[in-house]
ROSE-906164 format. One record per residue: residue number from 1; residue in three letters; chain; x, y, z of N, C-alpha, C, O in turn. Coordinates in steps of 0.1 Angstrom, whole numbers. Atoms other than C-alpha are relative to their C-alpha. Last residue first. Layout:
N
   n res chain    nX    nY    nZ   caX   caY   caZ    cX    cY    cZ    oX    oY    oZ
 NUM Ala     A     X     Y     Z     X     Y     Z     X     Y     Z     X     Y     Z
...
//
This chain:
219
   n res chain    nX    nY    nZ   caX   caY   caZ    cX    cY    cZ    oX    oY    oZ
 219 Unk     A    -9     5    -1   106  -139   -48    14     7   -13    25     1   -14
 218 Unk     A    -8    -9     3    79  -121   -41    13     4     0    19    14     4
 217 Unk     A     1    -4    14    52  -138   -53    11     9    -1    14    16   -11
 216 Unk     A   -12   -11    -5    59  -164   -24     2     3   -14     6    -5   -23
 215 Unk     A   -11    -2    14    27  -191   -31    11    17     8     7    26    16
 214 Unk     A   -10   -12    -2     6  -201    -4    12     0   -10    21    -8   -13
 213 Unk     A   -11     2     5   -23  -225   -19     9    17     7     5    28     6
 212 Unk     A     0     7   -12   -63  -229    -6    22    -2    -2    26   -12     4
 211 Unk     A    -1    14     5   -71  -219   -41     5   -11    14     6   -24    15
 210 Unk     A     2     3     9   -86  -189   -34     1   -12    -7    -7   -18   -15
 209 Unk     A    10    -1     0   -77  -175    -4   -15    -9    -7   -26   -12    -2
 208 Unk     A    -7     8   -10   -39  -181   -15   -20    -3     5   -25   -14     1
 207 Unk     A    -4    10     3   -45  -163   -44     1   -15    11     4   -27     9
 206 Unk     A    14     0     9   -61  -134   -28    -2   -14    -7   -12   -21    -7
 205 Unk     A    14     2    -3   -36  -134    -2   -11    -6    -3   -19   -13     3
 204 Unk     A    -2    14    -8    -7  -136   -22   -11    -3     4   -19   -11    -2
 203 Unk     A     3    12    10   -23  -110   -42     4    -9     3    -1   -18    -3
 202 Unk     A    11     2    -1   -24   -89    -8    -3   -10   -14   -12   -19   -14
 201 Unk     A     6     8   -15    13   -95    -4   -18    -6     0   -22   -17     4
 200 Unk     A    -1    18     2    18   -84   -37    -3   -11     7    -7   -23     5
 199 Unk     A     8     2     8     3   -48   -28     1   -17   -10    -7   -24   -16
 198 Unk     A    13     5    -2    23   -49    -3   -10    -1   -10   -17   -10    -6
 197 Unk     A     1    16   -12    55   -55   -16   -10    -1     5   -14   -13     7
 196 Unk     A     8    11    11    42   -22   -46     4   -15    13    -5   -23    14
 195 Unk     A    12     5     5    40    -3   -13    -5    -7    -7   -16   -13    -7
 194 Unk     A    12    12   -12    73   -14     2   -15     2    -7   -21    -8    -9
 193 Unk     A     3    15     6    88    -2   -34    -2   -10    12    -2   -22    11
 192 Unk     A     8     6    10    76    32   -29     2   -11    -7    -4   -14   -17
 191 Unk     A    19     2    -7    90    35     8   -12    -3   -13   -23    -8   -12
 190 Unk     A     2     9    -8   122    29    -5   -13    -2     8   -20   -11    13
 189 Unk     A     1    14    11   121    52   -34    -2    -6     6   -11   -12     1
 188 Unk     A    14    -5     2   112    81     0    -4   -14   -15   -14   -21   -17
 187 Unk     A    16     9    -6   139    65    12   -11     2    -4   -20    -7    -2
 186 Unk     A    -3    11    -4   165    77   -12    -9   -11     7   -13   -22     3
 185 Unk     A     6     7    16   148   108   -21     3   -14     5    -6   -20    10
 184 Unk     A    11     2     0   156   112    20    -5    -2   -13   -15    -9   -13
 183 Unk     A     4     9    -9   192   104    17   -14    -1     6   -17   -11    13
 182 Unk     A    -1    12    12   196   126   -16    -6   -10    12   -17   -15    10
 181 Unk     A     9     0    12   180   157     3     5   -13    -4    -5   -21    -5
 180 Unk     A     9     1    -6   203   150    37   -13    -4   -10   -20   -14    -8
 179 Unk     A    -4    12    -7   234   149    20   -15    -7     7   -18   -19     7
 178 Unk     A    11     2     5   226   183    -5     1   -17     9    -4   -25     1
 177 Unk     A     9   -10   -11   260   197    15   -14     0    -7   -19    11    -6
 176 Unk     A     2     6   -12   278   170    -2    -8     8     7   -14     2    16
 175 Unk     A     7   -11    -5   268   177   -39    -1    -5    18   -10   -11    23
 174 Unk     A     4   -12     4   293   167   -62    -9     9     5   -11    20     1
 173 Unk     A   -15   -11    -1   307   138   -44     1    14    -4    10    21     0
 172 Unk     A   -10    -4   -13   272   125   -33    12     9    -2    14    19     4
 171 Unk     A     2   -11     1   251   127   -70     9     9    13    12    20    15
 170 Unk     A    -9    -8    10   263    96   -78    -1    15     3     8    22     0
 169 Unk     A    -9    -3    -8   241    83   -49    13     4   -10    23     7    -4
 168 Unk     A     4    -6    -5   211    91   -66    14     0     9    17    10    16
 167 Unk     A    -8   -10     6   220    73   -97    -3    11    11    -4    22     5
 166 Unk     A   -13     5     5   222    37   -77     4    19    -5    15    24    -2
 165 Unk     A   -10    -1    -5   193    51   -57    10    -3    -1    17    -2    10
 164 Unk     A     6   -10     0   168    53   -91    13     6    15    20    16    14
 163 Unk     A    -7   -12     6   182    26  -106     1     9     5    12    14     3
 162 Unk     A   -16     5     2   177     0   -77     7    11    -7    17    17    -3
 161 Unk     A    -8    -2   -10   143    13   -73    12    -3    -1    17     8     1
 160 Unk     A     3   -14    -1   133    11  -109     6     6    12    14    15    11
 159 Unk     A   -10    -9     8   145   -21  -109    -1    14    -4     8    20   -11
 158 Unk     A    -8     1    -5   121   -33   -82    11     6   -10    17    16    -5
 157 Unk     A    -2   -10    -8    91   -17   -99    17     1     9    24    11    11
 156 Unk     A    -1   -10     9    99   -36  -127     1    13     7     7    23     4
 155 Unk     A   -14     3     6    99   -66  -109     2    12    -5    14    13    -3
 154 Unk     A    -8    -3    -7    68   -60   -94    13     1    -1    20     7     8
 153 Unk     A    -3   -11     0    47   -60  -120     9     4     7    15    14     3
 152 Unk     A   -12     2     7    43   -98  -119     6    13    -5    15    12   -13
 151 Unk     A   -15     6    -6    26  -100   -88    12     8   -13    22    15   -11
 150 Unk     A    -6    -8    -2    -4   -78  -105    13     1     7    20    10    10
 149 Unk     A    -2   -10     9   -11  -101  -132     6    14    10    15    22     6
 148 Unk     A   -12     3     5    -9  -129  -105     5    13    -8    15    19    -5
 147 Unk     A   -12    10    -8   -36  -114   -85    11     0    -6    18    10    -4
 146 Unk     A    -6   -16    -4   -57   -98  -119    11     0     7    22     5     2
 145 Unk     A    -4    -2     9   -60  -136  -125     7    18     2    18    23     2
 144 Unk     A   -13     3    -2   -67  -148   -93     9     7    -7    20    11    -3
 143 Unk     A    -1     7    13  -102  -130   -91    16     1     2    22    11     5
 142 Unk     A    -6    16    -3  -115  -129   -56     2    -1   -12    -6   -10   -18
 141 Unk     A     4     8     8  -136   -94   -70     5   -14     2    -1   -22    -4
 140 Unk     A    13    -4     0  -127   -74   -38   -11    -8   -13   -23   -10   -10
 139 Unk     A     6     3    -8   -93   -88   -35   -16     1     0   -23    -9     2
 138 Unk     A     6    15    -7   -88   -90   -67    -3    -2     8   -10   -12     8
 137 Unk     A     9     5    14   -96   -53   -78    -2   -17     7   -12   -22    12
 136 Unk     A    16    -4    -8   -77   -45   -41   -11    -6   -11   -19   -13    -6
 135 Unk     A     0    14   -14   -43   -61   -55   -15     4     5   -22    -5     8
 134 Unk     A     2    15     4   -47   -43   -90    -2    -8    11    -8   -19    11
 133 Unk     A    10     3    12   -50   -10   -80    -5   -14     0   -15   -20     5
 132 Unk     A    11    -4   -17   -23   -10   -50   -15    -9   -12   -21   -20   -12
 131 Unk     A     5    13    -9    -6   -26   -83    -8     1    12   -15    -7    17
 130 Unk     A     2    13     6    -9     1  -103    -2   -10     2   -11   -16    -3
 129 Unk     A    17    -4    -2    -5    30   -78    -2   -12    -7    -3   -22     1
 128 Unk     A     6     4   -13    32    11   -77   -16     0     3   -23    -9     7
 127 Unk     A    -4    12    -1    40    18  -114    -6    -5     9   -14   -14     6
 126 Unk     A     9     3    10    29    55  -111    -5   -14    -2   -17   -17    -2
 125 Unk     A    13     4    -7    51    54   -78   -12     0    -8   -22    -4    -2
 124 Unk     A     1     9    -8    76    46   -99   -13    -3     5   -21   -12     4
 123 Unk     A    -1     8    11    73    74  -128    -5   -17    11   -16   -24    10
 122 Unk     A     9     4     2    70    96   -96    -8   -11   -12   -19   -15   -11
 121 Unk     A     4     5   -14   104    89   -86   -18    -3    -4   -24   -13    -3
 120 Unk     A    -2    18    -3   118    93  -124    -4    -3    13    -2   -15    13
 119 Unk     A    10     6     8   103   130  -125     2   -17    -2    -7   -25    -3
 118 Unk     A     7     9   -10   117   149   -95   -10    -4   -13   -22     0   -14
 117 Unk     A    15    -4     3   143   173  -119    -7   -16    11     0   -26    15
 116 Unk     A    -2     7    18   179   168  -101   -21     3    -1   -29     5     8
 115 Unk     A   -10     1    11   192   186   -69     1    -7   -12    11    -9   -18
 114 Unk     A    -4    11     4   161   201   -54    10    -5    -8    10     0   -19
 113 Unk     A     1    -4    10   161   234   -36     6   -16    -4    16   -21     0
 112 Unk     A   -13     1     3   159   231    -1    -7     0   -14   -19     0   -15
 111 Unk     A     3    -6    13   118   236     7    19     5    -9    21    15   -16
 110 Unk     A     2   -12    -2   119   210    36    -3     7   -18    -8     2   -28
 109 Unk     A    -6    -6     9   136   180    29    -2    13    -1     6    21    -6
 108 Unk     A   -11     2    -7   125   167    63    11     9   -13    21    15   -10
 107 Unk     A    -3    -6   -12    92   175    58    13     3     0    17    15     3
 106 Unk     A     3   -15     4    95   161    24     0     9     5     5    19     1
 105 Unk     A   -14    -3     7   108   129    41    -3    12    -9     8    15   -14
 104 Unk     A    -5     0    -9    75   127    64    19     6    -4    27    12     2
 103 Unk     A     8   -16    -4    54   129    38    14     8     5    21    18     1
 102 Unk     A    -6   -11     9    72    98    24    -8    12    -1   -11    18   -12
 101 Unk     A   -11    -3     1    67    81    56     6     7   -13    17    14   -13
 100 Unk     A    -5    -5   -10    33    88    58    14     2     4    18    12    10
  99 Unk     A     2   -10     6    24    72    23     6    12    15    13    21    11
  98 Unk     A    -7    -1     9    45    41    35    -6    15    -1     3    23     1
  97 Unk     A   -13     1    -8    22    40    69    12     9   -11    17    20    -9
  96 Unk     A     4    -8    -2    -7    40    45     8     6     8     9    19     8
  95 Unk     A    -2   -10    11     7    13    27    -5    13     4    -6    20    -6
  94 Unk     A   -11    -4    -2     7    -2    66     4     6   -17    14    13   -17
  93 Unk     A     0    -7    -7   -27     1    67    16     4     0    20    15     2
  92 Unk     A     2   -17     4   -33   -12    34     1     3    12   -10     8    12
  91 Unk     A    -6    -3     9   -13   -48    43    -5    13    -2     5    21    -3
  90 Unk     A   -11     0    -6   -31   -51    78     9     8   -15    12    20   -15
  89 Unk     A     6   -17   -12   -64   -44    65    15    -1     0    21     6    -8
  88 Unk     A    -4   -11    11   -51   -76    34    -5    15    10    -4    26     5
  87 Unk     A   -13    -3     7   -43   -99    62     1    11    -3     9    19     1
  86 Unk     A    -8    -3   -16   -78   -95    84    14     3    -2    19    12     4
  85 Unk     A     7   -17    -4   -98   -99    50    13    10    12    20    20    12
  84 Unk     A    -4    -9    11   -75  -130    44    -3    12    -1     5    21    -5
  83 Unk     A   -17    -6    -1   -86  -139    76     5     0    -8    16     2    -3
  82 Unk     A    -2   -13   -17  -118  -134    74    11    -2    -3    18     6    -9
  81 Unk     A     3   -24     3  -119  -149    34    -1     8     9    -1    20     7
  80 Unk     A   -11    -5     9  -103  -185    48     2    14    -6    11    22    -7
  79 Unk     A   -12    -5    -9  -127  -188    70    13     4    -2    22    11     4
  78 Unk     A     4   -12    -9  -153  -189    50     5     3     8     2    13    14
  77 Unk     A    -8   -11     6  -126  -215    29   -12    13     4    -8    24     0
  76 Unk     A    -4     3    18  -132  -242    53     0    16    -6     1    26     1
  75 Unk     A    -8    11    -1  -154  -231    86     8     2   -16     5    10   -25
  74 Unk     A    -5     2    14  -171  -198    95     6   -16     5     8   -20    17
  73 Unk     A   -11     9     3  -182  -199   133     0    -6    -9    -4   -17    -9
  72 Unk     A    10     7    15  -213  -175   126     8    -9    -1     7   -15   -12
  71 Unk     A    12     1     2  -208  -153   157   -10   -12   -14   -21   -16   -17
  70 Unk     A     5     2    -9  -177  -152   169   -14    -6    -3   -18   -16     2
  69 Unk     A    -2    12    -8  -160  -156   138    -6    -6    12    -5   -18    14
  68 Unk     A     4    10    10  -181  -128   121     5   -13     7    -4   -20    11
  67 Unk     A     9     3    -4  -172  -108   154   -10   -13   -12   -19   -20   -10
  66 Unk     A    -6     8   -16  -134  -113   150   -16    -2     1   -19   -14     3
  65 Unk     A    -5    14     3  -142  -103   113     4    -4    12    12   -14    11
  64 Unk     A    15     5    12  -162   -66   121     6   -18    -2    -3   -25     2
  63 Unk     A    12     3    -7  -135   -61   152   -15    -7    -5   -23   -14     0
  62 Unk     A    -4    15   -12  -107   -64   132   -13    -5     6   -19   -16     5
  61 Unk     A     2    12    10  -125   -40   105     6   -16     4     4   -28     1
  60 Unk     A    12     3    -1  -133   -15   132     3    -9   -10    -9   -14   -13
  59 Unk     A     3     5   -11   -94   -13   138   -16   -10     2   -18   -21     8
  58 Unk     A    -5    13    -5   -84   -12   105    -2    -8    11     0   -20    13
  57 Unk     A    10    15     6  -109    17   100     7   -12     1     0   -21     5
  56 Unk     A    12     5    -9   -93    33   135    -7    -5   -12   -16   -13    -9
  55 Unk     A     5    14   -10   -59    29   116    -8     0    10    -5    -6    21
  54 Unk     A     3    13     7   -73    46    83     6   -10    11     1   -21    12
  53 Unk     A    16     2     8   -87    79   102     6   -16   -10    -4   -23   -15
  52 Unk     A     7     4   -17   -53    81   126   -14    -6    -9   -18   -17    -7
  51 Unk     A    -1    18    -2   -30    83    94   -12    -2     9   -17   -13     7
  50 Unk     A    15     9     8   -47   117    81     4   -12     5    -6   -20     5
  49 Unk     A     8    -1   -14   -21   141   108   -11   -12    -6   -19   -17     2
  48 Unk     A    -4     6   -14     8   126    84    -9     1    13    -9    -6    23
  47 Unk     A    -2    21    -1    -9   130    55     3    -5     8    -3   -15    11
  46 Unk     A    13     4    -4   -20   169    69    -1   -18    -7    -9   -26    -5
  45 Unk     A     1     0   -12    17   174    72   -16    -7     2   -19   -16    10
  44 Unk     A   -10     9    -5    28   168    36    -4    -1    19     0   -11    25
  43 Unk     A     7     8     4     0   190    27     4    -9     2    -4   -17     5
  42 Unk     A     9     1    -7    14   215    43    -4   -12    -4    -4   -19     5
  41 Unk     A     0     7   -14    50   208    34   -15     4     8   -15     2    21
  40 Unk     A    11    -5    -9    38   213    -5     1    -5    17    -7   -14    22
  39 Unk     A    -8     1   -12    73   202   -18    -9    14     7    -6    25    11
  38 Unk     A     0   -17     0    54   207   -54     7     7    14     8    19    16
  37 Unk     A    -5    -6    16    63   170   -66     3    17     4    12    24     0
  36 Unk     A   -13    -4    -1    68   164   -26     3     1   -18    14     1   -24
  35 Unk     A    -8    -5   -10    34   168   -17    17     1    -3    25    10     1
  34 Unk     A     6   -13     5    19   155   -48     9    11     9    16    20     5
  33 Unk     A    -9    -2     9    38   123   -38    -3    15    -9     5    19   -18
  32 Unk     A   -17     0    -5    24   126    -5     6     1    -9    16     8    -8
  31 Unk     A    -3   -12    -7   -14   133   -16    20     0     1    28     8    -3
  30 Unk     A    -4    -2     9   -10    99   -39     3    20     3    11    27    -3
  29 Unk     A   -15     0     9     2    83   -10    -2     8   -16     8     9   -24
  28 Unk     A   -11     4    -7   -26    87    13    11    11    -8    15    23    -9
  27 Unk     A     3   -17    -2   -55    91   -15    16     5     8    24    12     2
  26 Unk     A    -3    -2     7   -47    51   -17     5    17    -3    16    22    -7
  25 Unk     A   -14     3     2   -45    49    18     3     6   -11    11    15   -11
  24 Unk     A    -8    -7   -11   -78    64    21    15    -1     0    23     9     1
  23 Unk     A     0    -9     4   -92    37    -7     9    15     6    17    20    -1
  22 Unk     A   -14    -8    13   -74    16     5    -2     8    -6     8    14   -10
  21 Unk     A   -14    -1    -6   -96    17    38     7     1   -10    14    11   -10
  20 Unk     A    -2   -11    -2  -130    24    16    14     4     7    20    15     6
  19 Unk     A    -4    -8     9  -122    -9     3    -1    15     4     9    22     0
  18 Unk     A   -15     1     5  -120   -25    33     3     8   -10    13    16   -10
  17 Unk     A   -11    -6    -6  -151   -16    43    13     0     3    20     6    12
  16 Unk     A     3   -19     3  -166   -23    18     7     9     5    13    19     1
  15 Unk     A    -6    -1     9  -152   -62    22     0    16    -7     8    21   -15
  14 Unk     A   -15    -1    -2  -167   -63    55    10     5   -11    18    14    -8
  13 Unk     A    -5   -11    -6  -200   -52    42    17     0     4    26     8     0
  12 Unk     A    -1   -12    13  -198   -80    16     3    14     5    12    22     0
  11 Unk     A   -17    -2     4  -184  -103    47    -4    13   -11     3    23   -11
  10 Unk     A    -7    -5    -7  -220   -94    64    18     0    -4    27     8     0
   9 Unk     A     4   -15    -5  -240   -97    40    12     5     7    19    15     4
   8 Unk     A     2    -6    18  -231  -134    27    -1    16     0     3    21   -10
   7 Unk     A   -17    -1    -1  -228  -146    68     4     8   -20    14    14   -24
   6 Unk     A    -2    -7    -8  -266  -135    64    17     1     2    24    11     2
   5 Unk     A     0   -11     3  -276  -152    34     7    10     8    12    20     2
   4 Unk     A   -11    -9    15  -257  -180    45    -4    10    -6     5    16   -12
   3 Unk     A   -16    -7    -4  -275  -178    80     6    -2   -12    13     8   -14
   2 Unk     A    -8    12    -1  -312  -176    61    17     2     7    24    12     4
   1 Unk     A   -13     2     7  -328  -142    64     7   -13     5    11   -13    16
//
């Protein structure tokens, strides 16, 4: 096997093994929001014991692109896809983080009785899966187009958040001893519009990878 066959092999594995990491992530967060549709605090717990399994694949995926560098000293834009690879691990581990912190606030909400139906939160994180979606598609396909397509979702997610704890804190003067419940819905919106920021992050990435260009998609 020729060394560009071989440096050719070895990112494709790389790239596998990334995907099975969002994959995991993805599962993550959609466990966590399942968790707090049916405020399943087991299941909310076994997200929070599941982090350990996506940051030892982040780990082995450092190690797989440090040893590509080691070993095949990439130049020009083969160097450009390790460490973009090396970016976007970073970016799903910490969406995986996000799915753990809105475990984490289910826990914390316990089995209180909720004070408005829980259907505009998941609407979001509907939104959000979307772009996880879309930012992995291009990473894994290097297509810009998907990339931008999935930058520009963001906005939508962002007003989503904005509504969502604008009408969430209306609910303070009428329900102070629910203080705790609004202030974890609260975060738990906040933890689903860091996931769609990473998932833009990684279309920075992809884009950036790609044309040799840093662009701020998330402005």
């Amino acid at each position: 096997m020729n060394t560009r066959s071989n440096f050719d092999n070895n990112l494709k594995h790389l790239k596998e093994m990334l995907l099975k990491m969002a994959g995991k992530s993805e599962q993550a967060i959609k466990d966590a929001m399942l968790a707090l549709l049916n405020q399943d605090l087991e299941l909310a717990n076994r997200v929070i014991n599941g982090d350990n399994a996506i940051d030892d694949l982040e780990q082995e995926i450092h190690e797989k692109a440090l040893m590509l560098i080691a070993t095949e000293s990439p130049v020009a834009r083969d160097l450009r896809r390790i460490n973009v690879a090396l970016k976007v691990s970073s970016e799903v581990e910490r969406m995986g983080d996000m799915a753990v912190n809105i475990a984490k606030s289910v826990v914390h909400i316990g089995e209180e009785k909720y004070i408005k139906e829980i259907v505009d939160i998941p609407q979001m994180m509907e939104a959000a899966l979307e772009m996880v979606t879309d930012s992995i598609t291009a990473f894994y396909t290097e297509d810009i187009t998907i990339a931008q397509k999935c930058a520009e979702k963001d906005d939508a997610v962002d007003n989503m958040f904005g509504n969502l704890v604008h009408e969430l804190m209306t609910y303070i003067p009428q329900n102070p001893n629910s203080m705790n419940q609004i202030i974890q819905l609260s975060f738990i919106c906040r933890f689903i519009e860091r996931i769609a920021d990473h998932s833009t992050n990684i279309a920075e990435n992809v884009i950036y990878q790609e044309t040799g260009k840093r662009l701020n998609l998330n402005k």
